[in-house]
Structures are given as structure tokens and as C-alpha cells.
N, C-alpha and C positions, 0 to 999 in steps of 0.2 A: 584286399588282404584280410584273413579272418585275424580276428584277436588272437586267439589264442597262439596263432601261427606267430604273431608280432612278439607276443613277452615273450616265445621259444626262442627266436632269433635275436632278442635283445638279451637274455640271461647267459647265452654264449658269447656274445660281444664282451659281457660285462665281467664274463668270468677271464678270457682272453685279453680283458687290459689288466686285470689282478695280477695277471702271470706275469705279463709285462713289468707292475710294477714290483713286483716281487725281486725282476730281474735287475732292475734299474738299482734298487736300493743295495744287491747285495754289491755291483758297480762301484757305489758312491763308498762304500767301505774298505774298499782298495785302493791304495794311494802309495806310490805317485801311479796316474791313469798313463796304461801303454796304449801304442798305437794300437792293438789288438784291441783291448776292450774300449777302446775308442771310437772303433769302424760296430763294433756292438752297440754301442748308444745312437749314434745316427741310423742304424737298422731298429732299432726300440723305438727311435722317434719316428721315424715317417707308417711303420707295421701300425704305429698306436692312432697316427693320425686319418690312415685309411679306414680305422676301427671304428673313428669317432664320424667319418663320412657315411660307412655304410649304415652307420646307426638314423643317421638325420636324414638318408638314402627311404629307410623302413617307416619312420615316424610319417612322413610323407605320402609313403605308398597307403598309411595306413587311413589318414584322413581325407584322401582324395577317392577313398574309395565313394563307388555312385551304386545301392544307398549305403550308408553310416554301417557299418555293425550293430546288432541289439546289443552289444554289453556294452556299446558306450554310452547310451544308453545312462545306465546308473552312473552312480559319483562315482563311488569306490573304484569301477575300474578307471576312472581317468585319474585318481589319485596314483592309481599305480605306475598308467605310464607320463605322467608328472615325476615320481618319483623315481623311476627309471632312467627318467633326463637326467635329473642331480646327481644319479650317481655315476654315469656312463660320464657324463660333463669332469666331473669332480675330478675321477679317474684321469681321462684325460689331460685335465690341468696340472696335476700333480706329478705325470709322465713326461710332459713335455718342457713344462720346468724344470725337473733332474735334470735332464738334458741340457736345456741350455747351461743352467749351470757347470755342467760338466766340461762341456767343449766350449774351445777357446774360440774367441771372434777376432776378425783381425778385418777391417775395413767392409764388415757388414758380412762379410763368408767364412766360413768353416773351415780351416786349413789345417791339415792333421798332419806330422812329422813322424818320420820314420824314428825318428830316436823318442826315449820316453820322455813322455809329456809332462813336467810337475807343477801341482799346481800348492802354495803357500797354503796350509789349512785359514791364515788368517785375510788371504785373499776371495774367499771364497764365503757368499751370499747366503745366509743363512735363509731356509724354504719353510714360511710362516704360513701357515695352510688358518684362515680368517673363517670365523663359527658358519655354518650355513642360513642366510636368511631365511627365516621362517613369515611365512606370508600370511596366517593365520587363516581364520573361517571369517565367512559371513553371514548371518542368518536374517538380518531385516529389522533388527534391532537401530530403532534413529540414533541413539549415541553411540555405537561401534560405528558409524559410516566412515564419520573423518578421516578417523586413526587407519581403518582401513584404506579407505581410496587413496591418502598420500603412500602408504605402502606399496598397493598394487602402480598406483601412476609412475613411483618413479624406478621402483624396480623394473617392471613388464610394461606396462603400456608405452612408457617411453625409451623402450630398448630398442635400438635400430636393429640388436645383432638377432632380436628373434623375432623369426614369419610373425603373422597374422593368424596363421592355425594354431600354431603355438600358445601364440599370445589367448586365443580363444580356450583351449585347452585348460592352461593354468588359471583361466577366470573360473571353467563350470568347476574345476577342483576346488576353488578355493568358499564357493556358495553353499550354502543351504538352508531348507526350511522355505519361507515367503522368497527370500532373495531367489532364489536358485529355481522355485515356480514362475519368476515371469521373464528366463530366457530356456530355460533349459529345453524346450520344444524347437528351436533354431538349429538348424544344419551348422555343422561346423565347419564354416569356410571363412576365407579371407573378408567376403564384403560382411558376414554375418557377425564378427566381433565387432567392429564399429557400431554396429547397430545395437546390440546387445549393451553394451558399455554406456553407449547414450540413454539407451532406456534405465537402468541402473542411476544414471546421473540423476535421469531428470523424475525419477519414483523418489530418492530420498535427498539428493544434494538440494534440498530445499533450505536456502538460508534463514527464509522467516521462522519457518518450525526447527529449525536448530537451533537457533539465539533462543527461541523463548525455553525450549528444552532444557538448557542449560546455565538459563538465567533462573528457572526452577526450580533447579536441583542446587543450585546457593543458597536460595531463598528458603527452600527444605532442609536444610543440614539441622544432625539435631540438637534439641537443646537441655541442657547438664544444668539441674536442679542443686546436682551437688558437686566435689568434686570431681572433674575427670581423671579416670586413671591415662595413665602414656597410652595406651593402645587407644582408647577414644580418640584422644590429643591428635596422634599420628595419624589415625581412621579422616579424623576433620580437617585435616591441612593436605592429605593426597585427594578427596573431593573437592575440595576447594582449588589445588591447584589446577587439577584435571578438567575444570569445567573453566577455570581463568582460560589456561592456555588452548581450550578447545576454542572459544571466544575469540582469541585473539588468530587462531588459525584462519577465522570465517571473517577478517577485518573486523570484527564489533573493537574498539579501544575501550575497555571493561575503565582502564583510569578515570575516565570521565566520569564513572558515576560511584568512584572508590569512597567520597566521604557517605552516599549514602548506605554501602556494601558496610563499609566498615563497623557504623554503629550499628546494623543489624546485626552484624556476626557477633560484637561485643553484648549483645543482650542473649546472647546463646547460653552464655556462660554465667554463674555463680554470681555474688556479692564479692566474695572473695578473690575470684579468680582477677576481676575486673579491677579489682585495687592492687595487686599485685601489680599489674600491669600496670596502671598508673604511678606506681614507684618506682617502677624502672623505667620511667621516660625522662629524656633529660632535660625536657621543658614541657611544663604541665599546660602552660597556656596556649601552645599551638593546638590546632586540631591534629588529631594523628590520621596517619597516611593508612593505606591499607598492605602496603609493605613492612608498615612497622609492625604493624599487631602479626603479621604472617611470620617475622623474623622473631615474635618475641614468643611466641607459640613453638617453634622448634627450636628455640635454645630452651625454651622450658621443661620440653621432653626431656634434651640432653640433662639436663639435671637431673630431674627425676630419673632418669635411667642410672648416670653418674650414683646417687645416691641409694640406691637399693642392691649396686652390687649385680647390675645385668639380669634384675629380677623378673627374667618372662616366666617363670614355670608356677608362677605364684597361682591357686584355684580361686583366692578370694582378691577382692580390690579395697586400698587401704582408706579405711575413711577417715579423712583430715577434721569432717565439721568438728567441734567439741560438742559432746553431748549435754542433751537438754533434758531437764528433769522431769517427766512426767506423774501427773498429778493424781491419772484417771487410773482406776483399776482394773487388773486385767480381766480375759474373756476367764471363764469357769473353765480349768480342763482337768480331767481324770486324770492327777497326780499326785503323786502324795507329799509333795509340797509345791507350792508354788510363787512364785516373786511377780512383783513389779519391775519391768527392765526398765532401765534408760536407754533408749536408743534415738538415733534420729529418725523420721517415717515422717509419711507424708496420708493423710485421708485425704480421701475422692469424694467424701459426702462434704465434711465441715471444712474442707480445706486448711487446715491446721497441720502443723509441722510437728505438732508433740507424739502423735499417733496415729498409729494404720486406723483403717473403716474396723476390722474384726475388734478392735476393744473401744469403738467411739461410743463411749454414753450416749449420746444422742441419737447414734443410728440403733444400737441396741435396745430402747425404749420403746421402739417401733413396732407395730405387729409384722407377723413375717410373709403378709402379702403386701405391705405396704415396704418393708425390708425389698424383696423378690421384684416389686414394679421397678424401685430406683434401680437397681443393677442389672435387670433388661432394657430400663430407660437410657443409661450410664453405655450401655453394649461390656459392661463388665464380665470376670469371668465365673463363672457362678459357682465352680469350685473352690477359687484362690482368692476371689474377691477382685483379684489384680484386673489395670485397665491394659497392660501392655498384649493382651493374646486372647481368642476364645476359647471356651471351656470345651471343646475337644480339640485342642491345641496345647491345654494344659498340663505342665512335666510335673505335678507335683503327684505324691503316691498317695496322701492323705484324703480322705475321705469322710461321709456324715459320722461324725460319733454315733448317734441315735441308727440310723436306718443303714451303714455303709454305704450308701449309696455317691454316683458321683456328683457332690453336690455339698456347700457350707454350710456346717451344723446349726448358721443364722436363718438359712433359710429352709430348711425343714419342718414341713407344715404336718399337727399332731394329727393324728387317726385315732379315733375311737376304738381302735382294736384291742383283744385281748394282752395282748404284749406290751401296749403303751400304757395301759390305763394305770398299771402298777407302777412300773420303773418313771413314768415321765412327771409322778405327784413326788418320786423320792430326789428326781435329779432338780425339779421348780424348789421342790423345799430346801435340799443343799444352796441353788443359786440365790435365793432369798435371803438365807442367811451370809452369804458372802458376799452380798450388796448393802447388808448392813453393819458386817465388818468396816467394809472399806467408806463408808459414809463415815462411821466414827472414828474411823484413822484423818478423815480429812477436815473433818470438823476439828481433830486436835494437832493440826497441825501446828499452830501458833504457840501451843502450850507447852509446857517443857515435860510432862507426863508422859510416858511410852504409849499409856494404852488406856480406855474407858471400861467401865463397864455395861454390858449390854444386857436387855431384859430378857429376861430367863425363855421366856416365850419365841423369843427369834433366835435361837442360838441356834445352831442343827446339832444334831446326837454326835456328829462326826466328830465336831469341833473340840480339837484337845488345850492348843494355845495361841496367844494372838501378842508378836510386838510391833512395834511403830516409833521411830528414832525420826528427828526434821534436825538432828544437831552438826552441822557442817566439819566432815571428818579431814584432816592435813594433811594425813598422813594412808596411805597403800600398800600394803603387801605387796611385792613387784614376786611372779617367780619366773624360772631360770629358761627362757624363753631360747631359742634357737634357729636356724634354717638350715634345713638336711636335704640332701639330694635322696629322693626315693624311687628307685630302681627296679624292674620287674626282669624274670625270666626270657620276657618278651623282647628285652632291649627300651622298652617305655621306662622314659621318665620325666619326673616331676619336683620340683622345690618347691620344698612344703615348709609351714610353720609350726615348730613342735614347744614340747615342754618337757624338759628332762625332770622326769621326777621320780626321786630316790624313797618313795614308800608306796608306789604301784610293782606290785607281780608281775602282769602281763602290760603289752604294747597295744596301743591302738591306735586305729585311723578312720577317718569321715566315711560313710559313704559316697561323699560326694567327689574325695580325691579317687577312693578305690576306682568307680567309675572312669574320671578322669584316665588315668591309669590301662586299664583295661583290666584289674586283677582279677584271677580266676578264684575263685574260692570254693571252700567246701563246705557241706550242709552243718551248721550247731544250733541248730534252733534250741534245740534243748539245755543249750549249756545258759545258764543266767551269773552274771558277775555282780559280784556283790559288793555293796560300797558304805560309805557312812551312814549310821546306823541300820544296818544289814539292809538298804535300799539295792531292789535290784532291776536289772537294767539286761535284756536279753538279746543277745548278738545277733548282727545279720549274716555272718559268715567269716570262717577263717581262710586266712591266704599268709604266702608265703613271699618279702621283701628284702632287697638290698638297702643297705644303709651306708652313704659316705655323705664326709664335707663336700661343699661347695670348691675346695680344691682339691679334691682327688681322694684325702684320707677316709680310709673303708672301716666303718663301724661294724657292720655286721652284712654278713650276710646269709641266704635263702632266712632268713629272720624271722619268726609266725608274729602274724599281727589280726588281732580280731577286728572288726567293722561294726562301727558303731552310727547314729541316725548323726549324731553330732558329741564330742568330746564336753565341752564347757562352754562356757560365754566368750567373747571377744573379752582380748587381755592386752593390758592389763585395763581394768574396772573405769580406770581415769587417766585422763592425759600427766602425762609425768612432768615435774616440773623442768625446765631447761638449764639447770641448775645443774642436775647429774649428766646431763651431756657434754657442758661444760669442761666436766671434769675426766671426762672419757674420751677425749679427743685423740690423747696418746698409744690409746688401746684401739685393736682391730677386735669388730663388736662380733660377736657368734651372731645376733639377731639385728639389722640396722635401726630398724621401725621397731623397737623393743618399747620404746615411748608412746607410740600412737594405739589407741584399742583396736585391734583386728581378728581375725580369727582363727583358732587352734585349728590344726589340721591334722596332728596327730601327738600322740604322750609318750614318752620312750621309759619303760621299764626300768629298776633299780639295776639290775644286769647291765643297760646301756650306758647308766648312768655311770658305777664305776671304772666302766670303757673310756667314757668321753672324756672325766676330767682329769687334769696332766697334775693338778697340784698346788699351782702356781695364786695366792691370795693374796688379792690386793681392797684392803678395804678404806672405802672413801669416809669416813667419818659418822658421828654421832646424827641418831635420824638417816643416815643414807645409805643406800644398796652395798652390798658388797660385791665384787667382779671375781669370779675364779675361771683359770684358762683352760680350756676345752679344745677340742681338736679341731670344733668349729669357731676358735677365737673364744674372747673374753666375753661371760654372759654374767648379766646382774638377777641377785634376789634378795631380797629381805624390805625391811621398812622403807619407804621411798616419798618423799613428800609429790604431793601433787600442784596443780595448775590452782590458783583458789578463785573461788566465783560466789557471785554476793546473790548467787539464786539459790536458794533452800534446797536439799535436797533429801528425797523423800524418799524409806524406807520400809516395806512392809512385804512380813514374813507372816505365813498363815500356813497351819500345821492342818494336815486334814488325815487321816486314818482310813485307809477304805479297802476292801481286801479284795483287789483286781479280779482275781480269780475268779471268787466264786460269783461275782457280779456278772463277769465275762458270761459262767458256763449257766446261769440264769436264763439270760436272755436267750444264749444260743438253742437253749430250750424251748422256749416260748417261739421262739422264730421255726423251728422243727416242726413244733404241735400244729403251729396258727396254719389255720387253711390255704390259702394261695389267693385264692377270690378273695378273702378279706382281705389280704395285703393291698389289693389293689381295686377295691371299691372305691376310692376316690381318683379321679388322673389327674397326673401331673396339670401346673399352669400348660406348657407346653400345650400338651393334648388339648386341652380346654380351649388354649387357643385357635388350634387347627380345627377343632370342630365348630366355633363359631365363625371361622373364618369359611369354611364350606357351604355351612348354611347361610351366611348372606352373599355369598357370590355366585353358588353352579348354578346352573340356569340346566334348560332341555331343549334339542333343537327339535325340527318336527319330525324327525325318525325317531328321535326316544331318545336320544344317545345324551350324557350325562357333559356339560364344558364348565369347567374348574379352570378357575386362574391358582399360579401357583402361589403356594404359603409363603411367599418370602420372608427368613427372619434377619435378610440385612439387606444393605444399599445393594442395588442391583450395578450402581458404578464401581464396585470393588472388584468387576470382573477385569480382565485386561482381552490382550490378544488371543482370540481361541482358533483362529485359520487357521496359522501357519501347524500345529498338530494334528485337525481335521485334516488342511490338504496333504502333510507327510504320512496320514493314515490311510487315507483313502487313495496315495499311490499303493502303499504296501499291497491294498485290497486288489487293486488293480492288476499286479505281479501276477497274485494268486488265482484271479479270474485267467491270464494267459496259460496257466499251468495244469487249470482243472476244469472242463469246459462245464460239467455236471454244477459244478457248486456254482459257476459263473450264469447258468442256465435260473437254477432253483433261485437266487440271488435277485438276478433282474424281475424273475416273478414275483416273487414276495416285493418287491418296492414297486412295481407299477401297481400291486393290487392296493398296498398302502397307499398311492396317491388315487384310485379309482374309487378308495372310502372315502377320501374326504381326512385322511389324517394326517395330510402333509403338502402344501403345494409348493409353489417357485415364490423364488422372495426374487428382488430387486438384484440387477446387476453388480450394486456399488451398495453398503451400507452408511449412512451420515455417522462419523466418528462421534458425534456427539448422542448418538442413539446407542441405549446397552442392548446389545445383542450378544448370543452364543452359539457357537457352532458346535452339534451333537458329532463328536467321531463316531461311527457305528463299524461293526464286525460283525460274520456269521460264523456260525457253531452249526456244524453238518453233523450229525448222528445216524444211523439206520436207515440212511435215504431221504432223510427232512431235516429242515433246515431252520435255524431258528437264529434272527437278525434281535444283537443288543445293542442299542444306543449307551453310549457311554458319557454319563451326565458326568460322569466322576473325573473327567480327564480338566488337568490342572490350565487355564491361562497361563497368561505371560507374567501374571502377576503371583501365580503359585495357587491362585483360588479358580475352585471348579464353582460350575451351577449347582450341586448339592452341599456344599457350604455354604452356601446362603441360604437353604430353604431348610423350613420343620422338615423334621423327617416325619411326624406323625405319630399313634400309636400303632401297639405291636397288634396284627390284624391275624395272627394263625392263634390258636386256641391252646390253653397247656393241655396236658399230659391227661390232668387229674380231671379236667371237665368235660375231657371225651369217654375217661375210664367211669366216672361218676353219671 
């Protein structure tokens, strides 16, 4: 039987029990049931049950065919008649059910009475039609095996009521990838699923390499330097249970080795975290179980969840540490004013918790080839500085001050060119002087004087003012902090952290929520917003938002809001003292975490502001916040004491004057004029690299021909599995060779001439897993009768990295524009 002739004859089956049950159901709607449409439901049942024969009749004819059909051949079409079963199956269950229920039994047969039949609506079985199992894929992945094979074993493999063709059938649907290459060449017969199944067993049901796989991925969970937020939390207790209970499926008793499970997992986590948990135990002297720290991890969520108010839509995560005061001054950046933060950060150089690497005095003292070694050494990202990603992996938009380029303004090595010579003495000379600002803020930190005087000589011209406070302040400005549901045209939304503030015009939001979001916006580059003392700050685009509480009530909507890089600092400034929570327990808060410093996310307009608030003013006392009721609950601002801490805390404010613009339209200048070839008379470390890398390794064989090992710039073991896309490629290929004999023709000549150079021979049957290797997918591109075969280095492993992520790419080797015209 051809296929196509099978789904014709199965779509009229399927459509004739439809009809069936169309007729059944309007039956079951009439009540009390006569003998009439009585002798119609045993005519519905046996019509539906012959339907469901002649269907198992075709499936049959179809797989017995000698040979197979080509389209079964591919997945897809056995998914189809897999899915054909289900439905044709389903259909029938659901017909012949009606049925039973309908007609009365009486000693095991059907007796039907001339008088009408009635039956009690409350006598009668209600017809609970149960989700349909889904048996999911398999592609060769070691940790999907498990969950797979108990799926397939005890639904199909051990179902007596389905054949062996069958049972064959729903295995090739259910594969792909590696899995699905080492049966899918098997005739689909009776003795061929047995065999098939076994091979499958004994390719991955390997108990050694399962245990250790999953005793791995315990041992790798990751580890929380600072607070975790709930979604971490929750991320580490479903890998954690997922790999227990996978363990425990393969007989391993994971208990045995719970007290050493346990203190590993405990060093995953914070200082903090770890004594919280110690306070909730109720005997500190036992060792603790590995079920207890699992139960005391998901009631901790529930609080946290309990206490934010079901806060998933939140873009930032709420940092509990209390901030620590840092000492060191910041990096130099073109603004026209600039602070010292307090934040918590972590350097990758000095290992210090006070600071990122980008303002560590000690990595900054450094020349910036000796800068540029450690963060190639480090495998850091040479944009962001960060260790978690490579620098073409990097999401951040920022770029070299000096050159744009993509690369940290730390490590940008000078050029003698015309462009630098000038701007790079005036930007040395501003940073000189702002290293000797911030020395004499820390030399007087002890003193009770704001500020020093410095000699005339080191001042820059820029320099208008300099204060400096180390006097421990009690007291905070709290403002009117909120959580507002932000809503799009699109149906997206997000709860975001705002600021009602009743002396802004316009509304604004992060770029990082708008993203989030999806918001569309429109062009205002040219619109610039101007703020204290006529500082201005130029938008990345306007859009149009919904505004309501978190229970429903609607503040505004299609609402214009600009987009900005970032609103303000995390608010409030300092941990608020516990004193005004105290006192707020009776009030439902507009903002929950109105105590902890986190970050704005957007500022709602005087406009909003008179929207929001109802009226209602409750003020807590001398020194403390006042509460007024908002439509988002009760929000506090005003004086607010804080947390007090016997660590100094340090202030400096430094006023600099510099007129963006015409600096801007300078350089943009100089960058115009400058030739091309100058810009790039010196190459990149990169380059420099790749070309001493060439020169002590190509060698020449004795035809002339040039053998280069490649550049590698990372471990060759970061690749993972590259078969299983090579072999689903290279069927594809194979498709197209039966469909086009010409390209199949040009195709096999180009690769035997390839292997009769010498440019590619036979590698071994089996590669040693402990050997990095990759497999090139290749494809051809047929144009005007020739044909041209590309190896695709770029295609991703199983770990997401291709072969050209690991390697230099090189320099740019075609010539510009201006040295062919010149």
C-alpha cells in the first residue's frame, strides 16, 4: 500500500467516527432514551467499532508492505500515522463509551424494551475523557534517557494490546538526531523492534556513565556569592531534586552519602544564607540531614515569595547585603559630575569585595599591555571586564571612550596619530588631576575638614569645586517609592519599581524594562531633558504605556513615557532602620521592599502623581517618614532614620565643567581627516598574536603547500557533541542528492578530488571521548553549472560553542577602499 493512499483512507475513517460522534452526543441530550433512539446507539456502536477495525486492517497493510514505502522513510511521516492512531483510537473510545453508558446492562447483555427507557440523570456516569500522554522526543542526550525509557517502557513497550509494528512505529516517531541514526536504517517488522530497543538500551542505559553524570551535575550547581533571589532558590532545588530522584531511579541510595551532599551544597551559598539556616534548626548540635536543608530551601522561597507580594515581573533582583563603604576613587568618565558609589562588587584582580576591576587602583596603575595580558590570562571579557561571558558574547552597548571601539577604555593602547596626540595629553592631564583630588579626600578622611587645599600646579582648568564629608549621617531622605503594573499595546507586561514624583513634567522608564517589555518606540534623539542645574540627559526614544496597581486599579493609560539608559541610583541610599516597619504593619505598603536599596525602574510624572494619591495622611512621628494612601496602598517619604554602622562613610562630590559637544564634534573631526592607514598602523594584541602564532608553526610539505595548526584562543574541551548536527546535515544532503542527480554528480566530484589533494582523509571508526574533536557540517551552493562545497566551522555543538569560537579570527586580509583608489 502506498502512503499516501493510507492517510486518504485513514482521514475518511476519521472523519466518519466525527460523524458518529456528533450523532452520539446529540443522543446523550435527549432524555428519557426511547427504544428508537436506543436501537441507534447499538447501530453507532458496532458502525464505529468496524471503523476502528478497518483502520488497524490499513495500518497493517501498510507496514507489511515488501519493500517499506520511501516516505517512511522520514520521521515526520510516521509522526503522522502515530498521530492518526491517537486520534482514530481516541475517537473510538469516546463512541463507544457513550454507548455503554447509554444502554442498560442487565446480566452482562443489552436488553432493550419497547416502552421508554429512563434513565435517573443522577444514575448515570459521568464521561471523563483523561489528557492525552505525550511520549515526548529523544535525541541522545545521556540525561533525557531515564525519564524517557520509563515513559516509553510502560506505556508501549509493555502494552500487550499493541503489535510489534506498532510498537516499532511509535519508537522511530518518538527519536531524533544521534538516537534516531542508530536504528532508523531497520525494516519495520516485528522481530526488528526488539532489536532496535535493545540497541538503544545498551548505547545509553549505562548505569556507570549515568550515576557519574548526575552525581556532576550536584557537584556543579551553582554558587551565590550573594543573595539569591527566589528564581535562583527555585532553579537549585528542581536540579537538585531532578538528579536525587534520577539517582534513585538507577538504585544508586543518594542517603548514604547525604552528610557529604549536604555540606557541599551549604557552601553554595552566602554567609548569610547559611546562618539563617542555622537558626531555623531546632537542635544546632545534630548534624543536619540533606532533607532538611531541601525543606528549609523551599519554605524559604515561600516567604520570599509570601513577602514581595507574588513579585515575578520584578527586571532587577533585591540586594539584601548592606552596603559597604568604598574608599577608592572612581574610573574618570565624561560627565559633568561624578560620585563615588557604595555598592557591593566583587574584583577579579584583587579579590576584594569593595570594588569592580574597572576602578581597582591597583589594576589601574598598571600599563595597558600588562592591563590586556591579565584579562586574556583571566579569559575575561575585554569589553565589560566581566568573567561570566566572552567579548563577542557581550550585551552590553558601551564601548572605548577614546577609539569606540569594541573594547574597555582600560585597555586601549595610545597611537601616535594625529587625533591622539592632542585629546589624549588633555584627557592624561584631567585624570591626573582627579587622582590627586581623590588622594587628598583620603588622606583627610580622619579629619573633620571637608576638603584640602591642592597646589596650584595639579589642579586641571576644568576644576570648579571639590567637597569631602567622612561624618556618619542618621538620618535619609526616603521618597515615595511604589510598584505599578506596566502594560503594553502588545498585551506585555511587567511590575516595575517606580517613584512618584510630584516636580517631574514627563514620565520615564529604563531601557532595560522597555526592552524587557517589548516597547515600540519612536525616534527623539533630538529631544534632550533638562534637569538640575540645566544638566541634560538625551533620550533613547518615546513609547506609549499602560499604568495600574497591582490589583487592577488603572492609573493611566496609552501614557507617553521617554526611555532613559537608567533613571537614578538604587533607593533608597541606605537600609532603612526596622523601626518604621514596625510601625507599618497595619498599613498595606504601595512598595514592600521600600527598606532595602534597589533599583528604579521608572518615575511617574506630577500628572500621575495627583492621580495616584487618595488623600488619606498618616504621619509616624518626629524624624520619621510620613505614609499617604495611593491607589497602590500606602507609600512613605520624608526624613527616615537609617541602619547605623561604626564603618565611616565616605563622600565625594567633584564638579567638572566640560562642554560635551564641542569635544564630541572635535574628534569627530580629526577621525574624518585622519587617513585610514594611520588608524591602523599598529594591530591589535590579537593580530600580533595570530601572526607570531603562524610564524612558529606553518611548516611546508614537499609540494610547496603551506600546514598551519589552528589559532586557538580557548580550550579545545569547551566544544561538546558536533555528530549528531553533522549526521542530521548530511542526511538533509543526502535528500537533495536523490532529487537532483546533477548537483549529486558535481558534489561527489569535488570530494573525491578533495581527498585525491591530500586535503582530507578517513579518520577512525569510533573517536576516544576523551579526545576533542569536531565534525565539519558541509553543504553545496550550485550557481551557473559549478558548484562550490562550504564547510561550516560555525555550526554550534551540544554545548552551544562552534569551532570558530574558540579560534582568532585573524586580521582583516581585503584591502580598503582608499589604498586601492590611492
Amino acid at each position: 500500500m502506498r502512503y499516501t493512499t493510507f492517510v486518504k483512507q485513514a482521514e475518511l475513517i476519521e472523519r466518519r467516527l466525527n460523524t458518529l460522534l456528533t450523532q452520539i452526543t446529540a443522543i446523550e441530550e435527549q432524555t428519557p432514551l426511547t427504544s428508537q433512539n436506543a436501537s441507534k446507539v447499538k447501530l453507532i456502536d458496532s458502525t464505529a467499532l468496524a471503523k476502528n477495525n478497518e483502520f488497524d486492517k490499513i495500518v497493517n497493510k501498510l507496514f507489511s508492505t515488501t519493500p517499506l514505502p520511501d516516505e517512511l522513510d522520514k520521521s515526520e511521516n510516521l509522526k503522522t500515522v502515530a498521530s492518526l492512531q491517537d486520534k482514530i483510537g481516541d475517537l473510538y473510545v469516546s463512541i463507544h463509551s457513550s454507548c455503554i453508558t447509554l444502554l442498560p446492562t442487565t446480566e452482562g447483555e443489552h436488553n432493550l424494551n419497547d416502552s421508554t427507557i429512563s434513565h435517573p440523570q443522577t444514575s448515570r456516569s459521568v464521561d471523563v475523557h483523561l489528557p492525552k500522554l505525550h511520549l515526548g522526543t529523544f535525541s541522545g542526550q545521556s540525561e533525557n534517557w531515564i525519564t524517557f525509557h520509563n515513559i516509553f517502557e510502560n506505556s508501549i513497550h509493555k502494552n500487550d494490546s499493541i503489535s510489534s509494528v506498532q510498537k516499532m512505529s511509535y519508537l522511530l516517531s518518538c527519536l531524533e538526531g544521534e538516537a534516531l541514526s542508530i536504528v532508523k536504517s531497520l525494516p519495520i517488522t516485528s522481530a526488528n523492534y526488539h532489536i532496535a530497543w535493545e540497541a538503544l538500551n545498551k548505547r545509553y542505559h549505562n548505569t556507570r556513565l549515568l550515576v557519574s553524570l548526575h552525581i556532576n551535575n550536584l557537584l556543579d550547581l551553582p554558587t551565590y556569592h550573594n543573595a539569591p533571589s527566589v528564581k535562583q532558590l527555585r532553579h537549585f532545588i528542581t536540579v537538585l531534586n531532578e538528579n536525587i530522584e534520577a539517582l534513585k531511579a538507577l538504585d544508586y541510595d543518594i542517603s548514604q552519602e547525604s552528610l557529604f551532599l549536604t555540606f557541599h551544597l551549604l557552601r553554595k551559598f552566602d554567609l548569610e544564607f547559611c546562618q539563617t539556616f542555622e537558626r531555623n534548626r531546632p537542635n544546632a548540635t545534630i548534624t543536619p540531614k540533606l532533607d532538611e536543608l531541601i525543606k528549609f530551601i523551599d519554605t524559604h522561597c515561600g516567604q520570599l515569595e509570601a513577602a514581595s507580594f507574588s513579585n515575578v515581573g520584578y527586571v532587577h533582583k533585591v540586594n539584601t547585603n548592606k552596603p559597604q563603604p568604598q574608599n577608592k576613587s572612581s574610573k574618570f568618565n565624561k560627565t559633568s559630575t561624578l560620585f563615588t558609589s557604595m555598592r557591593t562588587s566583587y574584583c577579579t584582580f584583587c579579590n576584594s569585595s569593595d570594588h569592580t576591576i574597572y576602578v581597582c587602583q591597583t589594576f589601574s596603575k598598571m600599563s595597558v599591555q600588562e592591563r590586556f595580558n591579565f584579562v586574556k590570562d583571566k579569559n575575561l571579557c575585554k569589553n565589560c571586564l566581566g568573567d561570566k561571558h566572552k567579548t563577542n558574547e557581550c550585551k552590553s552597548t558601551r564601548t572605548c571612550q577614546t577609539c569606540k571601539k569594541k573594547h574597555h577604555s582600560l585597555l586601549h593602547f595610545i597611537e601616535n596619530t594625529p587625533a591622539t596626540r592632542n585629546t589624549g595629553s588633555q584627557v592624561n592631564k584631567m585624570q591626573t588631576g582627579l587622582t590627586h583630588l581623590t588622594n587628598c579626600c583620603t588622606n583627610t578622611s580622619n579629619s573633620n575638614s571637608g576638603c584640602r587645599k591642592l597646589p596650584a600646579g595639579n589642579i586641571p582648568s576644568d576644576f570648579v569645586g571639590l567637597t569631602h564629608s567622612d561624618k556618619f549621617m542618621g538620618n535619609t531622605v526616603l521618597l515615595a517609592t511604589v510598584l505599578v503594573l506596566v502594560k503594553t499595546n502588545e498585551g506585555n507586561s511587567l511590575v516595575c519599581r517606580g517613584i512618584l514624583d510630584s516636580a517631574a513634567q514627563s514620565t520615564f522608564i529604563t531601557e532595560k524594562c522597555a526592552q524587557h517589555l517589548g516597547l515600540k518606540r519612536s525616534s527623539s534623539q533630538n529631544l534632550v531633558i533638562n534637569g538640575i542645574s540645566s544638566a541634560q540627559v538625551k533620550t533613547k526614544g518615546l513609547s506609549h504605556v499602560s499604568l495600574s496597581s497591582l490589583s487592577g486599579e488603572v492609573l493611566a493609560e496609552h501614557h507617553p513615557v521617554f526611555i532613559l539608559d537608567k533613571i537614578t541610583h538604587d533607593m533608597p541610599r541606605a537600609k532603612i532602620s526596622p523601626e518604621v516597619r514596625d510601625q507599618m504593619k497595619h498599613l498595606v505598603l504601595a512598595d514592600p521592599s521600600y527598606d532595602t536599596p534597589a533599583p528604579i525602574d521608572i518615575l511617574l510624572n506630577a500628572e500621575l502623581f495627583s492621580i495616584a494619591v487618595k488623600g488619606q495622611v498618616v504621619p509616624l512621628g518626629r524624624n520619621m517618614p510620613t505614609a499617604v494612601e495611593t491607589i497602590f496602598g500606602y507609600t512613605l517619604f520624608g526624613s527616615t532614620p537609617i541602619v547605623k554602622s561604626d564603618e565611616t562613610c565616605n563622600n565625594l562630590v567633584t564638579l567638572l565643567t566640560t562642554n560635551l559637544d564641542l569635544q564630541s564634534s572635535i574628534q569627530r573631526f580629526w577621525a574624518l581627516e585622519e587617513h585610514p592607514h594611520d588608524a591602523r598602523s599598529r594591530p591589535t594584541p590579537e593580530e600580533e598574536e595570530c601572526e607570531q602564532h603562524f610564524l612558529s608553526t606553518h611548516t611546508r610539505d614537499k609540494q610547496g603547500r603551506y600546514i598551519v595548526c589552528l589559532p586557538f584562543a580557548d580550550k579545545p574541551n569547551k566544544l561538546g557533541n558536533s555528530s549528531s548536527l553533522a549526521l542530521s546535515l548530511f542526511s538533509s544532503l543526502e535528500n537533495k542528492f536523490r532529487s537532483n542527480e546533477s548537483f549529486k554528480k558535481l558534489y561527489v566530484q569535488f570530494m573525491q578530488d578533495y581527498i585525491a589533494t591530500g586535503h582530507m582523509t578517513m579518520c577512525s571508526a569510533t573517536l576516544a571521548q576523551n579526545t576533542p574533536h569536531y565534525y565539519l557540517p558541509h553543504h553545496g551552493v550550485l550557481r551557473d553549472g559549478k558548484i562550490r562545497v562550504v564547510f561550516n566551522a560555525s555550526a554550534p555543538t551540544s554545548t552551544s560553542v562552534s569551532l570558530n569560537n574558540i579560534l582568532h579570527s585573524g586580521p582583516k586580509l581585503h584591502n580598503d577602499i582608499c589604498d586601492i583608489i590611492l
